[in-house]
Chimera marker file (.cmm) of the C-alpha trace (Angstrom):
<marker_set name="trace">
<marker id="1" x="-38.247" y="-23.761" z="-9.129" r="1" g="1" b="0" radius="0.5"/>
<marker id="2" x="-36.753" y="-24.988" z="-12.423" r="1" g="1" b="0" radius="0.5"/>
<marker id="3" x="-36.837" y="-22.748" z="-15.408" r="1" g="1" b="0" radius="0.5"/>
<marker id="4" x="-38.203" y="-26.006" z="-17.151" r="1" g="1" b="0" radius="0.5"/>
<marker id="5" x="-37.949" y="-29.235" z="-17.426" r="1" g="1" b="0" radius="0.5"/>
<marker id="6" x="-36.861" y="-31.636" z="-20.677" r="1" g="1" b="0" radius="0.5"/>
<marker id="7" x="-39.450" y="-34.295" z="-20.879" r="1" g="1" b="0" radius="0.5"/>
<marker id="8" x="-37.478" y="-36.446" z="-23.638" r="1" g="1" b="0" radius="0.5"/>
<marker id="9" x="-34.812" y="-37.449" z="-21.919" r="1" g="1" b="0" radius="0.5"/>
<marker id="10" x="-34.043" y="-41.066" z="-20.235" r="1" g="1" b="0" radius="0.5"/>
<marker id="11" x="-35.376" y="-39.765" z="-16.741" r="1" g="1" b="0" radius="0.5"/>
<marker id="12" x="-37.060" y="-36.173" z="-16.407" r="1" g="1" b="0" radius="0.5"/>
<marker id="13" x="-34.526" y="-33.365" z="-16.135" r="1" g="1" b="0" radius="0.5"/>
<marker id="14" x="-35.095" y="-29.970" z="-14.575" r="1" g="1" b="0" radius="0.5"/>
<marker id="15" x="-32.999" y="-27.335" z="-16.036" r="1" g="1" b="0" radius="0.5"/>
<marker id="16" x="-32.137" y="-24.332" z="-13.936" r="1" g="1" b="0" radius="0.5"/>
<marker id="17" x="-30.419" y="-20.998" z="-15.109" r="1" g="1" b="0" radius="0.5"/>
<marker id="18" x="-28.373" y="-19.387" z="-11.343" r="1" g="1" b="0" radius="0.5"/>
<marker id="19" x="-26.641" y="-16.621" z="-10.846" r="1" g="1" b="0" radius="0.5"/>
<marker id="20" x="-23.659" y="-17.973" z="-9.198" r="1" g="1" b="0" radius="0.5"/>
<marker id="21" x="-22.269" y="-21.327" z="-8.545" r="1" g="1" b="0" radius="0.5"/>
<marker id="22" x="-23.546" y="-20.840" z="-4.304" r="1" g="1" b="0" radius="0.5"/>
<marker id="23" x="-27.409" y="-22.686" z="-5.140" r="1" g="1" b="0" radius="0.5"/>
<marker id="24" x="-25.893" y="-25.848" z="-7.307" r="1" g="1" b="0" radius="0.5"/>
<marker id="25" x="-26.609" y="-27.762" z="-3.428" r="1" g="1" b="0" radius="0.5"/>
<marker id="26" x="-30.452" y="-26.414" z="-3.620" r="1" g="1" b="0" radius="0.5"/>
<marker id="27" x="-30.934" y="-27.384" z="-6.688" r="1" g="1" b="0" radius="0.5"/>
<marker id="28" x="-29.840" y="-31.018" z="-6.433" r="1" g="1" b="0" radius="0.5"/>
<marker id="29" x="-31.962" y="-30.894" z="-3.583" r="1" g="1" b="0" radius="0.5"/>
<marker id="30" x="-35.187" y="-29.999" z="-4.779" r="1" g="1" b="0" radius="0.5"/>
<marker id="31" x="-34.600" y="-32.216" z="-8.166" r="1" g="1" b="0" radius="0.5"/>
<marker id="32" x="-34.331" y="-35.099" z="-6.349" r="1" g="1" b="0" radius="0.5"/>
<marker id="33" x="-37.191" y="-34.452" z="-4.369" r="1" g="1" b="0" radius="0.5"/>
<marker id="34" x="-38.894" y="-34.167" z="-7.270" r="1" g="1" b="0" radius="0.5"/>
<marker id="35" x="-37.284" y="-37.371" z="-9.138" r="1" g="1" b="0" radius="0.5"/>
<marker id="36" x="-35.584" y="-35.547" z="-12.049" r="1" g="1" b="0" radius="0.5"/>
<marker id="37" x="-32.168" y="-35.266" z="-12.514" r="1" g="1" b="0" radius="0.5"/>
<marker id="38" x="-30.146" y="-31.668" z="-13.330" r="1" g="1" b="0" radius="0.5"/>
<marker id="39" x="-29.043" y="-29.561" z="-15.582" r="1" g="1" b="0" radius="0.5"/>
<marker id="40" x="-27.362" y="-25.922" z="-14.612" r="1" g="1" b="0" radius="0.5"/>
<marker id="41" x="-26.220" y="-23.453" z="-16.420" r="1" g="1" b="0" radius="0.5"/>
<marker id="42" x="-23.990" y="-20.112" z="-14.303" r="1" g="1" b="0" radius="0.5"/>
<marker id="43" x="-25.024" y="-17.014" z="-16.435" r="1" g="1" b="0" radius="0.5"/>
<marker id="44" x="-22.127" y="-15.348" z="-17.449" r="1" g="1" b="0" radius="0.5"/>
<marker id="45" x="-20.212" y="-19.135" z="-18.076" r="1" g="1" b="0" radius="0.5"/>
<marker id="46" x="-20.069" y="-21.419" z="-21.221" r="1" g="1" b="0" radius="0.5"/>
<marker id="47" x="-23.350" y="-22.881" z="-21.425" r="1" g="1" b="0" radius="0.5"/>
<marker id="48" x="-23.103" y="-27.012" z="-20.808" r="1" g="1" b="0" radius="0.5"/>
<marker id="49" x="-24.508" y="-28.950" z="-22.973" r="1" g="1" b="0" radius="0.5"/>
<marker id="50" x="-28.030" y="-29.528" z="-23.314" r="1" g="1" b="0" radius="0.5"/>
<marker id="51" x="-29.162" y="-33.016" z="-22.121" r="1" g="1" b="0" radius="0.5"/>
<marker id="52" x="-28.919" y="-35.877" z="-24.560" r="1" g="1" b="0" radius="0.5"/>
<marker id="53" x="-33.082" y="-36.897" z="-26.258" r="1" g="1" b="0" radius="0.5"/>
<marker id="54" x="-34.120" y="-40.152" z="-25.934" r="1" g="1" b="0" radius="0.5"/>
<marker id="55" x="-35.814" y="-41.359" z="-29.263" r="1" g="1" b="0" radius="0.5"/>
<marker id="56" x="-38.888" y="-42.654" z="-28.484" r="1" g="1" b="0" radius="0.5"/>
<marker id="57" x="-40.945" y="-44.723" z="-30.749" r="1" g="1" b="0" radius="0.5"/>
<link id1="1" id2="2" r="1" g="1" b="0" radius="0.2"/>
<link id1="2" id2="3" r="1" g="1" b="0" radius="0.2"/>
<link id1="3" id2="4" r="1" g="1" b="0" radius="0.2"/>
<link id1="4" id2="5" r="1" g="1" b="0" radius="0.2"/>
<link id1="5" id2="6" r="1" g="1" b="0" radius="0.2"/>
<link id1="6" id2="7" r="1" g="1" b="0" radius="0.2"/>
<link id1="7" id2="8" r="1" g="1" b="0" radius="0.2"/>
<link id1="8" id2="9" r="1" g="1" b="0" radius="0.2"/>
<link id1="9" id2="10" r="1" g="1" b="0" radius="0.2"/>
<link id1="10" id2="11" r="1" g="1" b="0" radius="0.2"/>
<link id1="11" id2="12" r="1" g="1" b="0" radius="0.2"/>
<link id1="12" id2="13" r="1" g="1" b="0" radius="0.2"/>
<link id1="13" id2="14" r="1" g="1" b="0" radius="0.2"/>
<link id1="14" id2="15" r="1" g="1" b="0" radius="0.2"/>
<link id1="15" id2="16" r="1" g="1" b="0" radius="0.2"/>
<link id1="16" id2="17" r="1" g="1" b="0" radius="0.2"/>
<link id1="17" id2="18" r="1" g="1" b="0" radius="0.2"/>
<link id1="18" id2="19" r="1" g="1" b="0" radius="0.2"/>
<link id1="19" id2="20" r="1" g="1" b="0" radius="0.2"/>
<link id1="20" id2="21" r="1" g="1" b="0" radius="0.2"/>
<link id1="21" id2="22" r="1" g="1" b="0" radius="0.2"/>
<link id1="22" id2="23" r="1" g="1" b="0" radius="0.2"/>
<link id1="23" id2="24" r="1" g="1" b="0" radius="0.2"/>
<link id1="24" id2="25" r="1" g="1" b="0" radius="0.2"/>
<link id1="25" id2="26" r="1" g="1" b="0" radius="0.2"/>
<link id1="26" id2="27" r="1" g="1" b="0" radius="0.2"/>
<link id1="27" id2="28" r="1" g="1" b="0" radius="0.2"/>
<link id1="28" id2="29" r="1" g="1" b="0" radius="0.2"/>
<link id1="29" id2="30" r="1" g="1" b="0" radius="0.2"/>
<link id1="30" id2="31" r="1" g="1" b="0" radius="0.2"/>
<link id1="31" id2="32" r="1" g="1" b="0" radius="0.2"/>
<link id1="32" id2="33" r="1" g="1" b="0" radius="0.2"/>
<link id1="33" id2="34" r="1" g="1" b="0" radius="0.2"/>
<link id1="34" id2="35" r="1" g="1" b="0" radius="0.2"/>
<link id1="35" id2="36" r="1" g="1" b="0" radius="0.2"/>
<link id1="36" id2="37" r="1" g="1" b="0" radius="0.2"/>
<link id1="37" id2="38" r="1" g="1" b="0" radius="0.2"/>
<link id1="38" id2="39" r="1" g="1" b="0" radius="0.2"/>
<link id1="39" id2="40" r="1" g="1" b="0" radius="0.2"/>
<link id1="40" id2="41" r="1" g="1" b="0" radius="0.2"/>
<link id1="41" id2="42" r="1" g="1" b="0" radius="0.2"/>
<link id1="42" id2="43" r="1" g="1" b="0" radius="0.2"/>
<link id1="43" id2="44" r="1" g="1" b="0" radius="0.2"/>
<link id1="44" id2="45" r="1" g="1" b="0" radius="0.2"/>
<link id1="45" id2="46" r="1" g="1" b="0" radius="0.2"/>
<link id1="46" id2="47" r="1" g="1" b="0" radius="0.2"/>
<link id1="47" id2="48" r="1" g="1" b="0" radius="0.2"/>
<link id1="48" id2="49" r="1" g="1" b="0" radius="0.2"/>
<link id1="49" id2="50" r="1" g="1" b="0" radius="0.2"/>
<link id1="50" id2="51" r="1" g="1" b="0" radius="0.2"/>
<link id1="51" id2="52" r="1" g="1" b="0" radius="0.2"/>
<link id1="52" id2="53" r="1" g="1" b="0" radius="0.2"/>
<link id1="53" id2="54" r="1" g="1" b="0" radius="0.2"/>
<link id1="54" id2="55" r="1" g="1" b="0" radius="0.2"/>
<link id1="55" id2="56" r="1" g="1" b="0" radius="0.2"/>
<link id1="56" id2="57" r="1" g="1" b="0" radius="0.2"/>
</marker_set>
C-alpha cells in the first residue's frame, strides 16, 4: 500500500517509503494496477525528488 499518493501531479502518483531496494518490482506492480505512476524513496538513501505539481486553474 502506498504511504500516499500526490493528487496534483500530471497523472496520480503513489509514493512509497521501502526498506531496501528488493520491493521497487512490487511496487511498480501494484501502481500500475492502480493507474498511478511511482515515486520511491530507500530509507537510509538521498531522498529523490518529490514529483513535479501541475498548476491547475
Amino acid at each position: 500500500m502506498a504511504s500516499l499518493v500526490f493528487t496534483d501531479t500530471e497523472s496520480p502518483t503513489a509514493a512509497f517509503l521501502l526498506t531496501n531496494d528488493d520491493d521497487r518490482d512490487t511496487i511498480a506492480e501494484i501502481a500500475t494496477r492502480a493507474g498511478a505512476n511511482v515515486w520511491a524513496w530507500v530509507l537510509g538513501e538521498e531522498m529523490p525528488a518529490l514529483p513535479t505539481p501541475t498548476l491547475r486553474s
